[in-house]
N, C-alpha and C positions, 0 to 999 in steps of 0.2 A: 365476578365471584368465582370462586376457585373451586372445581371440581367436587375435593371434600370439603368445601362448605355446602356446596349442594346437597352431596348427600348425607350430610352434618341435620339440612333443614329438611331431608327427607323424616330422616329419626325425630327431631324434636319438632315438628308440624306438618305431617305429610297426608294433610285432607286432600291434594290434590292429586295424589295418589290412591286414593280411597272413590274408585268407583261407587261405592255405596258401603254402609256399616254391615251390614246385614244382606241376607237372602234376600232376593226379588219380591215384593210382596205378590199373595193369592195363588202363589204353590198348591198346587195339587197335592203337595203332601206335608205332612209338620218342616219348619224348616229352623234351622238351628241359630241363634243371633251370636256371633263370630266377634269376641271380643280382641283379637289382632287386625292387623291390615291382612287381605288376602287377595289373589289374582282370580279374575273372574273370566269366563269363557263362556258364550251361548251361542247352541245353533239352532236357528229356527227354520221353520218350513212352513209352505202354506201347499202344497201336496195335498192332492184328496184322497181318502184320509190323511188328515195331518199327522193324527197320533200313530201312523206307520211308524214316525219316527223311535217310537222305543221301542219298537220290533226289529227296529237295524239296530238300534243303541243296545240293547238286551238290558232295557232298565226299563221300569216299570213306571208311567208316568205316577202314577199311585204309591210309591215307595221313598222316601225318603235315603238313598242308599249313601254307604262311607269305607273310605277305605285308607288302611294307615300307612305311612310308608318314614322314610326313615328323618325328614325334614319335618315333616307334619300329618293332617289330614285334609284327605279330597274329600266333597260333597257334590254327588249328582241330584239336582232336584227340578222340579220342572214348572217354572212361573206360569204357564199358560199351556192350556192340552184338551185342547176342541177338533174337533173334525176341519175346521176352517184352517186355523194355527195350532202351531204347537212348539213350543220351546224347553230347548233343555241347557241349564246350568252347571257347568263345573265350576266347581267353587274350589280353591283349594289354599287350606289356611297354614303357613310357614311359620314354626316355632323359630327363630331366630335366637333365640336364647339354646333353645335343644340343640341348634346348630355349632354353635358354638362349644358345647360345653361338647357334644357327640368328637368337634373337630380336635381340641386339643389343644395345646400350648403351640403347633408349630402348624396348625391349619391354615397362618397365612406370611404372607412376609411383610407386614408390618403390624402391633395389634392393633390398630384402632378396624384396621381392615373386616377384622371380626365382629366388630357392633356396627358400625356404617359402612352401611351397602345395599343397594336395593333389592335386591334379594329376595324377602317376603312381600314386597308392595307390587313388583314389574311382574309382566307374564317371560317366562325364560324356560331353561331345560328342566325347570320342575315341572312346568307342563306338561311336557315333552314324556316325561316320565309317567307324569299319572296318563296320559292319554294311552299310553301305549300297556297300563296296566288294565285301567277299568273299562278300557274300549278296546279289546285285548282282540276280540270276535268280531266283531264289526270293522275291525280291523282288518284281519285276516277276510273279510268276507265271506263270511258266515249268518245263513240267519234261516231258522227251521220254521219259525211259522212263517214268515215270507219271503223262502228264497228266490223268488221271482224279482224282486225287491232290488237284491244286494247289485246287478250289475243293471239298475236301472237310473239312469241319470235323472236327479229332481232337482228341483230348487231350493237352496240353501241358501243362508244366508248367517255369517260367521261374525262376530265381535269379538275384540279383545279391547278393553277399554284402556288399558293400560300396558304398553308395550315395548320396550326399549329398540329403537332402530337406527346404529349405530350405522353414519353415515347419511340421514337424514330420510324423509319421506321417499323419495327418489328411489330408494333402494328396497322400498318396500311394494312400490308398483313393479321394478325390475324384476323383482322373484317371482311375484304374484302374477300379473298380469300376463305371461305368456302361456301360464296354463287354464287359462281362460277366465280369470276371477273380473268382476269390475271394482277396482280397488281404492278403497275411501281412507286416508290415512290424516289424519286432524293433529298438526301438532299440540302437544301441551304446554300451557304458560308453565315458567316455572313459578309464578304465583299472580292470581290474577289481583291482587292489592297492589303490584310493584312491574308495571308493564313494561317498563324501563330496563328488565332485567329478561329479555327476552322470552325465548320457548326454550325448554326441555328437550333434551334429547329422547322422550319418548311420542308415542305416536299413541290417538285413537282409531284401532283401525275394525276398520270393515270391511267383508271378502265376502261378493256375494256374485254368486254363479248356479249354472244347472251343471252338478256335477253330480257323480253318484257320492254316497257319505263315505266310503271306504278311500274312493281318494282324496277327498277333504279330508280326513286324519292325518291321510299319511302325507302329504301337503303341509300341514299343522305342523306334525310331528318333526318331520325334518329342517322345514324354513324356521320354526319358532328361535331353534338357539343359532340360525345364522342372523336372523333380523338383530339377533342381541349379541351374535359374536361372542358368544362364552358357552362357555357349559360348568355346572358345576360339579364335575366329577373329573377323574383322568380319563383321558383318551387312550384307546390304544390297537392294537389290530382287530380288535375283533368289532370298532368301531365302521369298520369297513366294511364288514358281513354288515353291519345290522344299516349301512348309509346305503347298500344298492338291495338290499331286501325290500326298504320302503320307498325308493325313488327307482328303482331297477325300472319302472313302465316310461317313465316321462322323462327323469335327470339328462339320460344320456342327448337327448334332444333337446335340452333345455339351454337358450342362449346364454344362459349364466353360469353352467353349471362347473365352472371352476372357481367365481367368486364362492357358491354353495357347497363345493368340496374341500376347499381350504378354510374355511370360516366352521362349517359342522366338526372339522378334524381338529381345530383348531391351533391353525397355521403350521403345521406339522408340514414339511415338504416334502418328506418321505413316505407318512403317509395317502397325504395329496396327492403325490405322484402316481402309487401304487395304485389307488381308487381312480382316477381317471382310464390309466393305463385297463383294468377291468373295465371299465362303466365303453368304454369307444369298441370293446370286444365283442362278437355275437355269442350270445351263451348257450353253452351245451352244441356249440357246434365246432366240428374239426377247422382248425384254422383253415388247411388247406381248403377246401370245401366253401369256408366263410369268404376268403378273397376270390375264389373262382365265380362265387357266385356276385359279390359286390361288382368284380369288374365285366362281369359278362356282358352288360349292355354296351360300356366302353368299349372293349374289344371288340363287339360286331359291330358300331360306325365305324372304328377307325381301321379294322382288318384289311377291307378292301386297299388302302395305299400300304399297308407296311408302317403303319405311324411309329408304334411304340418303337421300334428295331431302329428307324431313321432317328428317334429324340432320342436313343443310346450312344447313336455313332454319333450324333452331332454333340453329346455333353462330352464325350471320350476325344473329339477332335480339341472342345477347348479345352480341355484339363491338360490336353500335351502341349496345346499352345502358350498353355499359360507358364510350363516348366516348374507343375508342381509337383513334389516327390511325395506330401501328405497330404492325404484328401481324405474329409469326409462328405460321406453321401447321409444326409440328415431328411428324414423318412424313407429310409431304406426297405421299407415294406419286406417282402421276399429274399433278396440278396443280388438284384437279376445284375445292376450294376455293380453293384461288390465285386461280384464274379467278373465281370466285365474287364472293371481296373485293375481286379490283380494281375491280371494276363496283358494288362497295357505294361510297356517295355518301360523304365525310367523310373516308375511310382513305388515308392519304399514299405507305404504303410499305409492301409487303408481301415479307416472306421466308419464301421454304421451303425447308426442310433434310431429308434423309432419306439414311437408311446406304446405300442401292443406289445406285451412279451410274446403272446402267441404266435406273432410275426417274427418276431426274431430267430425262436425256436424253428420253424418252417425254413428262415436265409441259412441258419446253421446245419439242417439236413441236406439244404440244395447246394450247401458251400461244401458240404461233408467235411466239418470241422474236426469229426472227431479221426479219423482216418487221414487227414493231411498230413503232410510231411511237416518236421519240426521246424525248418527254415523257414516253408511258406506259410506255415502256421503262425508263427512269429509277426508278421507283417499283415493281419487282419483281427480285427477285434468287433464285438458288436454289442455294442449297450443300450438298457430302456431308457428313454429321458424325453424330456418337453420342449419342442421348439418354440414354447414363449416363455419359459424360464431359463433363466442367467445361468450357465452349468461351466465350472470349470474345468472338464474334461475335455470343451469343445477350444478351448484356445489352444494355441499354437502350430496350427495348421495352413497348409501353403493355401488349400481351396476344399471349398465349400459346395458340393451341389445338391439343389433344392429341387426335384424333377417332377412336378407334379402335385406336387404337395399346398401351397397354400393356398390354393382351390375350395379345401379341405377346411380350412378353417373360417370361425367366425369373423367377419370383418373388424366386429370390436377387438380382435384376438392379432389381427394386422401391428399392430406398432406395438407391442408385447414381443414379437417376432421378430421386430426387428430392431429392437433393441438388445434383444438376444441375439442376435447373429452380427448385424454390421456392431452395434452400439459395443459390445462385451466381446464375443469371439473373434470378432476383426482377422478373420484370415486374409491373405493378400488378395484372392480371386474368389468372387462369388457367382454360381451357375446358376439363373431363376429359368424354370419354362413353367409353364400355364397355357393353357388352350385359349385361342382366338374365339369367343364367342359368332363373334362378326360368321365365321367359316364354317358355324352348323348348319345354315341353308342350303351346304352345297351335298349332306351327309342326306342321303334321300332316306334311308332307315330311321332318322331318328325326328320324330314328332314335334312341327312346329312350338316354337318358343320352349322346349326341354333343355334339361344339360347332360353332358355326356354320360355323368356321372351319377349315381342318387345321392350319393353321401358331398355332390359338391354345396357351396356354401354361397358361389358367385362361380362365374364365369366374365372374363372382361375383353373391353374392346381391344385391338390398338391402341388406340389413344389415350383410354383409364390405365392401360400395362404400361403409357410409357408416362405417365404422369407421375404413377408409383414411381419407377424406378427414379426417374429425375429427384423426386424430393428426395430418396433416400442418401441418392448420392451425391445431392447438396447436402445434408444434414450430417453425412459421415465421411465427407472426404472422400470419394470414389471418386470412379471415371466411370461411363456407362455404355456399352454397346448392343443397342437392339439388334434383333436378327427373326427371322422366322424359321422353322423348319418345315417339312413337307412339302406336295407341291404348291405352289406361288399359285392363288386366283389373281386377275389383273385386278378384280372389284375387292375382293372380301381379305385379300392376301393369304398367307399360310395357317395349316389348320393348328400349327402350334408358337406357342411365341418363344423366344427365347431372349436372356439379358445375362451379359458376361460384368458383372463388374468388377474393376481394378484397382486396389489403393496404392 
C-alpha cells in the first residue's frame, strides 16, 4: 500500500487512530465529547500528594480549562485526581478543515496534500505548541504555592497514544532513553482486520521516569516534532533561541543531539550547523576562560614531559615530510598550529575549521588577523564547520591534520568523520593523533580509570588506534603509518599515538 493510500485510509476510517472519541471518563471536571479525531497526552503521578500535580501544572484539577490557538482547540482535564493518583489530559482537537482554508491555495505542493495528512489524528509540533502555551509556567519552573516542588524530581509517567516515529521504535528509545526515561513504544497495526499489511509508522508510547515535570515538558516539547520529523510551521533563526532555551540543560550532552538538531530545525544545515556550533559552547563565559579552563586538567598530567609542544613538532615534522604546500588543521581550536604552520618554510596556505565560533574568534586574536601583513594574510583562513559533515571547502588540500580531536567525539559520530574526511575530502596526507589510554597509569596526577580530558568521549588502546586506522585505510585506499610520540614506555608505549596516512 502506497503511502497516500495510508493516509487516504487515515481520512476515510481512521479508528485506529482514535485513541478514544471522547475525554477520559470520571473527570474531575465537565468534559467536552470531541466530535473530530484529536491527539491525546496524559501525565500521571502517584506523588504524595498526587494532586501536587496541578500545582506544578497551574490548572486546577477541578476546572475544565481551554485554549484556542490557530489549528484548533486544547483541553486540560483531569481523569483522575486523588491524593494516591492523579492525571492530567491534554486533549487537543485540530480543525483540519480550518487548516486548510486558514492555509490557502499554495499551503502545499500538491492539493490533495491539504485534506490527507495526519495532522489532526498524530501527536506532532501542534503539541509542541500548545504544551509550550498552556504549560507556559511550569515550564519556566515556576510555581507559588509549591515552589519547593518545581526542582524536585517525582514520578511521572507520560502517554502519547498516538505518535508518529519516523524511523521506527528504535529511534524513539534513542531520544528518550538517555535522559533517563524507561521507554515503552508499541507499534501500530495499520489495521487490525488486515494483519497482512503490517504496522504503521506510529508508535504507542510511554515515558515513565523520576524526573522533575519541568523537564518532562521541555523533553516533550523539543523531542515531539523530532520523533515526527516535521513541523508544521517555517523554521527559522529564531528556532535556534527557542531549541537551546528548552534543551540548553541536557541537549548538549545528549548522544544524539545532532540527529535532534537537524530533524527540530528541520534538515536545514545551516541552521543545524549554527545550533550545534552554540550548544558545544560554555555559555556566558569568555571563550578564552572557557578553554583554559576545559583543558587545565589535560595540561597538568601532560605538563610534566612537554606533551602538547612534542605533538606540535611531531605533526609539523610530517606535514614537511609529506611536501605538502596546503594544509588544513581540522579542530583548530585556538590557532596554536596555524601559527605554527605558517612559519613552517614551503606551506602556501593554511586553513582552520572548528565547530565553535568562539574559538575561532580567540585563533584570530592569537593569529592577530587583523593587523597581518596582506601577503601573509593571504595565505591563512579560518572557518566554522563540522567534521562529520560532507563540506566542500575542505577538498582540494595537500594534508589534513586531526590533533587531538576525535577523542572528542561520539563513537557513533566516528564513521560520519570519516567519511567526511578520507570518504569526501580525500586530501593526499592525513595526520590522526589521539592519546594512548594504555599510558595514563604512568600520569601519577591523574585518578585511576579517568581520561585526560572531561569533554573526552573514549580514549583507546594501541591496538583499537590501530584497528581504526587499518579499516579506514582498507575502505579508502590509504597507506598507514602508526608512530607514537612522547616518551616510549617499554610496557604501556608513548603517551600519544600518532597515524600519518597516504593515498
Amino acid at each position: 500500500m502506497t503511502y497516500l493510500a495510508f493516509l487516504a485510509l487515515c481520512i476515510v476510517r481512521p479508528t485506529f487512530l482514535w485513541p478514544m472519541r471522547r475525554c477520559p471518563t470520571g473527570a474531575a471536571a465537565p468534559c467536552p465529547t470531541l466530535r473530530r479525531p484529536f491527539m491525546l497526552l496524559t501525565i500521571s503521578t502517584d506523588h504524595r500528594p498526587a494532586t501536587d500535580l496541578g500545582y506544578l501544572l497551574h490548572k486546577n484539577p477541578s476546572t475544565h480549562h481551554r485554549a484556542d490557538f490557530g489549528f484548533g482547540r486544547a483541553h486540560v482535564v483531569y481523569p483522575e485526581a486523588s491524593p494516591e493518583r492523579c492525571t492530567a489530559a491534554v486533549v487537543v482537537d485540530v480543525d483540519p478543515v480550518g487548516l486548510v482554508r486558514r492555509r490557502g491555495p499554495r499551503g502545499s505542493d500538491f492539493s490533495l496534500g491539504q485534506y490527507v495528512n495526519d495532522r489532526p489524528y498524530a501527536t506532532s509540533s501542534f503539541m509542541s505548541v500548545v504544551l509550550g502555551k498552556v504549560f507556559s509556567t511550569a515550564m519556566a519552573g515556576r510555581s507559588k504555592e509549591r515552589p519547593e516542588l518545581v526542582e524536585q524530581a517525582i514520578p511521572l509517567n507520560a502517554r502519547l497514544p498516538v505518535t508518529p516515529c519516523r524511523g521506527g521504535e528504535e529511534v524513539a528509545h534513542r531520544l528518550f532513553e538517555p535522559l533517563g526515561y524507561e521507554v515503552t513504544a508499541q507499534a501500530i497495526p495499520l489495521d487490525l482486520r488486515f494483519a497482512e499489511w503490517g504496522d504503521s509508522q506510529y508508535v504507542d508510547l510511554t515515558l515513565t521516569a523520576t524526573v522533575t515535570l519541568k523537564g518532562l515538558l521541555e523533553h516533550l516539547f523539543v523531542l515531539l516534532p523530532v520523533l515526527d520529523d516535521d513541523k508544521h510551521y517555517w523554521v527559522g533563526p529564531d528556532e535556534i533561541d527557542k531549541l537551546l532555551r528548552r534543551g540548553g540543560d541536557w541537549l548538549s550532552e545528549h548522544p544524539e543531539r545532532e540527529l535532534i538538531t537537524r530533524r527540530y530545525l528541520r534538515h536545514d544545515r545551516q541552521l543545524a550547523r549554527e545550533a550545534l556550533s552554540r550548544l558545544t559552547e560554555e555559555e556566558l563565559e569568555d571563550p578564552e576562560e572557557a578553554e583554559a579552563r576545559y583543558d587545565a586538567q589535560e595540561q597538568a598530567v601532560e605538563k610534566p614531559i612537554n606533551l602538547n609542544q612534542q605533538r606540535l613538532d611531531a605533526v609539523l615534522r610530517a606535514v614537511r615530510a609529506s611536501g605538502a604546500c596546503r594544509v588544513l588543521d581540522l579542530g583548530c581550536g585556538e590557532g596554536k598550529l596555524v601559527g605554527e604552520l605558517l612559519r613552517a618554510q614551503g606551506i602556501e596556505r593554511v586553513v582552520g575549521m572548528d565547530v565553535s565560533v568562539r574559538m575561532l574568534e580567540v585563533a584570530a586574536r592569537r593569529l592577530h588577523l587583523d593587523t597581518m601583513a596582506p601577503s601573509q594574510r593571504a595565505r591563512v583562513d579560518l572557518f566554522q564547520g563540522s567534521l562529520t559533515y560532507r563540506d566542500a571547502r575542505l577538498v582540494g588540500f595537500d594534508a589534513a591534520v586531526v590533533v587531538e580531536v576525535i577523542e572528542h567525539l561520539d563513537p557513533s559520530r566516528l564513521g560520519s568523520f570519516e567519511r567526511a574526511v578520507f570518504g569526501y575530502a580525500r586530501p593526499s596526507t592525513v595526520i590522526v593523533t589521539t592519546p594512548n589510554v594504555e599510558y595514563n597509569a604512568r600520569f601519577v596526577s591523574l585518578p585511576a580509570g579517568a581520561f585526560r580530558h572531561r569533554d573526552h568521549r573514549f580514549e583507546w588502546t594501541r591496538a583499537e588506534f590501530a584497528n581504526w586506522c587499518e579499516q579506514i585505510s582498507t575502505r579508502h585506499g590509504y597507506t598507514v603509518v602508526p608512530s607514537g610520540i612522547g616518551p616510549e614506555d617499554a610496557t604501556v608505549g608513548a603517551p600519544t599515538q600518532m597515524a600519518v596516512f597516504s593515498r
